[in-house]
C-alpha positions in Angstrom: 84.1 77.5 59.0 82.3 75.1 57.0 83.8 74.1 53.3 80.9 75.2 50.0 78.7 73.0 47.8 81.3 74.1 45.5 84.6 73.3 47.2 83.3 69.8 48.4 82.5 69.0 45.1 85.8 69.9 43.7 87.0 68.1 46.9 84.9 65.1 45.7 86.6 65.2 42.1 90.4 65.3 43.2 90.1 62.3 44.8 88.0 60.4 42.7 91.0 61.3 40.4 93.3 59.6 42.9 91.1 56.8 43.5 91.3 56.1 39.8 94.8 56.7 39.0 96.6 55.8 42.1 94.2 53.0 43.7 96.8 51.4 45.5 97.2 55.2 47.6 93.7 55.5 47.4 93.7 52.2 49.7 95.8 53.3 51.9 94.2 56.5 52.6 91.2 55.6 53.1 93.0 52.9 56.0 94.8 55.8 57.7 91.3 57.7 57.7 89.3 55.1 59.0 92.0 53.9 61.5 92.0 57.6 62.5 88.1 57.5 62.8 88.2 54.3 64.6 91.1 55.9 67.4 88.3 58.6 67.3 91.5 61.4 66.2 90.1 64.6 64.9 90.3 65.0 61.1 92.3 68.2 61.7 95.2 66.3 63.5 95.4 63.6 61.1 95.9 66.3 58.6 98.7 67.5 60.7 100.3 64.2 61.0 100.1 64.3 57.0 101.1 68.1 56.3 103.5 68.0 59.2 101.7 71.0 60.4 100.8 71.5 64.3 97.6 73.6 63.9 95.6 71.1 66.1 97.0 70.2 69.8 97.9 65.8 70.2 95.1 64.2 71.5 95.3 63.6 75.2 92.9 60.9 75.6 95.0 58.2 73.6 97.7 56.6 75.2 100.9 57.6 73.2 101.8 53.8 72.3 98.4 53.7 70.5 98.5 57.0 69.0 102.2 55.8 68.0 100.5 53.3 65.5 98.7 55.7 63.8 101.5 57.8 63.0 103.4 54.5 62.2 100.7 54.1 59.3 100.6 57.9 58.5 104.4 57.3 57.5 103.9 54.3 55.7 100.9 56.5 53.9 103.6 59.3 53.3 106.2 57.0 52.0 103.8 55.7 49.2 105.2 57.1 45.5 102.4 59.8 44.4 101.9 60.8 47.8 102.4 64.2 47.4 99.2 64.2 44.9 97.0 63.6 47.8 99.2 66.4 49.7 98.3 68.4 47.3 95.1 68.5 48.0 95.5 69.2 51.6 97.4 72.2 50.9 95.1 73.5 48.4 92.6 73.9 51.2 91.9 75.3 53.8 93.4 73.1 56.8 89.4 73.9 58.5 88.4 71.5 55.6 90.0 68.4 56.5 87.5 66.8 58.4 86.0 67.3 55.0 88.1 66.0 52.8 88.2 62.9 54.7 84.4 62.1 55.2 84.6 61.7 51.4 87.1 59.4 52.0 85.0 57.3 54.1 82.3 57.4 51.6 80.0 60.3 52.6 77.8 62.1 50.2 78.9 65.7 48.8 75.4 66.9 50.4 75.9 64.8 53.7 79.2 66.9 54.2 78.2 70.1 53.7 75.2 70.3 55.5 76.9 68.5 58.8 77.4 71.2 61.8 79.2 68.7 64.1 81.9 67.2 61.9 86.0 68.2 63.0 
């Protein structure tokens, strides 16, 4: 299921609300997203490692001393005061929406986002 125009642009305006009041979190998510891309972790289990949810299965294909360093920074993330602002915003949506939520983390366009078919 693929988030709306609507909810990605509401997506779009929470966190440009974060990015403005809490730039310092803002930072740091967007380091645990793009360390997460970089691992090449599905949106949907980073979420987990954020909600504390297990919706998606570990990855298999990392080596558990490397995956250990992402959840190492997805503890620092979650230790950051205001966190639970950006938690928030998680749990507002539907967990299928992570891998939108954090594409507009990493900069995408509201239109890029919805109209992607391959994105998880």
């Amino acid at each position: 299921m693929y988030a709306s125009q609507k909810t990605v642009h509401v997506m779009q305006q929470e966190l440009d609300y974060i990015s403005h009041e809490y730039p310092e979190l803002y930072a740091r998510i967007q380091h645990v997203t793009s360390f997460a891309r970089q691992l090449q972790v599905k949106y949907r289990y980073l979420a987990d490692l954020m909600t504390g949810e297990s919706i998606e299965p570990e990855p298999k294909f990392i080596k558990a001393s490397v995956l250990e360093l992402l959840i190492v920074e997805v503890g620092k993330l979650k230790a950051m005061p205001q966190f639970e602002v950006f938690l928030k915003i998680l749990n507002d949506n539907d967990h299928a929406d992570a891998p939108e939520i954090f594409l507009l983390i990493l900069g995408a366009g509201e239109d890029t986002v919805v109209n992607n078919a391959i994105i998880s």
